[in-house]
C-alpha positions as CSV (number, residue, x, y, z in Angstrom):
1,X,0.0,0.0,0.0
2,X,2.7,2.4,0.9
3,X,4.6,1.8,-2.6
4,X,1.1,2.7,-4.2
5,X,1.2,6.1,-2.7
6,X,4.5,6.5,-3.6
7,X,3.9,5.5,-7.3
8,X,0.7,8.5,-7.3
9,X,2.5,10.9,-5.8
10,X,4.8,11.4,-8.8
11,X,2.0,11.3,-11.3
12,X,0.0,14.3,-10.0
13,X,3.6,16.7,-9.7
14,X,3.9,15.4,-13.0
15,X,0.7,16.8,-13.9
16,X,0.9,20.0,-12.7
17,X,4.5,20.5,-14.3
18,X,2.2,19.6,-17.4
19,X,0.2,22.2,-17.0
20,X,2.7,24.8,-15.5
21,X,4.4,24.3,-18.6
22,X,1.4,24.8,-20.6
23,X,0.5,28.2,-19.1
24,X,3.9,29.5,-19.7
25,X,3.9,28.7,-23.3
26,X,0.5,30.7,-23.2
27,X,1.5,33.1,-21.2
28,X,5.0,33.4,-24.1
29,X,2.8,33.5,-27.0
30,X,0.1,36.1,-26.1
31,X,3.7,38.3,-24.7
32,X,5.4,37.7,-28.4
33,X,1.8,38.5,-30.4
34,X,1.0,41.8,-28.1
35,X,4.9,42.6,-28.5
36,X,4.7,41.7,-32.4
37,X,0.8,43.0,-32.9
38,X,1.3,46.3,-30.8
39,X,3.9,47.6,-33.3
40,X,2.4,46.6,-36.7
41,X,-1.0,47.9,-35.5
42,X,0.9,51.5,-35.2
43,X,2.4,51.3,-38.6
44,X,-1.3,50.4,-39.9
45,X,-2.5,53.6,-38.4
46,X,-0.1,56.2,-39.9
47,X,-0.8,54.4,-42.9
48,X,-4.3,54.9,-42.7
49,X,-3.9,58.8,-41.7
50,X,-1.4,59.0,-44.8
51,X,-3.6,57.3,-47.4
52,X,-6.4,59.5,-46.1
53,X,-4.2,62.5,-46.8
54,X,-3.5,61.4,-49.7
55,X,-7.6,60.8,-50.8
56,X,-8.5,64.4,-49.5
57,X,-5.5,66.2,-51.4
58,X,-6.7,63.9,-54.5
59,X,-10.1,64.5,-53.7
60,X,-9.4,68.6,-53.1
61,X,-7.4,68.5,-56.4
62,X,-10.3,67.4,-58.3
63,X,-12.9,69.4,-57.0
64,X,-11.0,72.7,-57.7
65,X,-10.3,71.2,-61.1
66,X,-14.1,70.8,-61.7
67,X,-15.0,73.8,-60.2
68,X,-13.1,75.8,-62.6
69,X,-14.3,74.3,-65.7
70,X,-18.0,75.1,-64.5
């Protein structure tokens, strides 16, 4: 009975190494996609802002253009 114990014990630290393990991998992939995401969501902004500079100065250009001809 006392080597059945012992022989259970090891299982269950074994399990929660398991699972220790498996938060940490977690825990590393949401860390590298906020660290990798965070960036790339800035650069997706100013590019947004420039290309809707871009759009109104187009935009501005042809109105003016039209305008005149009227």
């Amino acid at each position: 009975m006392a080597e059945e114990v012992k022989s259970s014990a090891p299982e269950q630290s074994g399990a929660d190494v398991v699972k220790g393990d498996f938060a940490t991998i977690l825990v590393g992939v949401g860390t590298m996609l906020d660290n990798t995401l965070t960036p790339l969501s800035k650069v997706l902004a100013q590019t947004l802002d420039s290309m809707t500079t871009v759009a109104r100065q187009i935009l501005d250009g042809l109105n003016s253009s039209l305008g005149e001809k009227k």
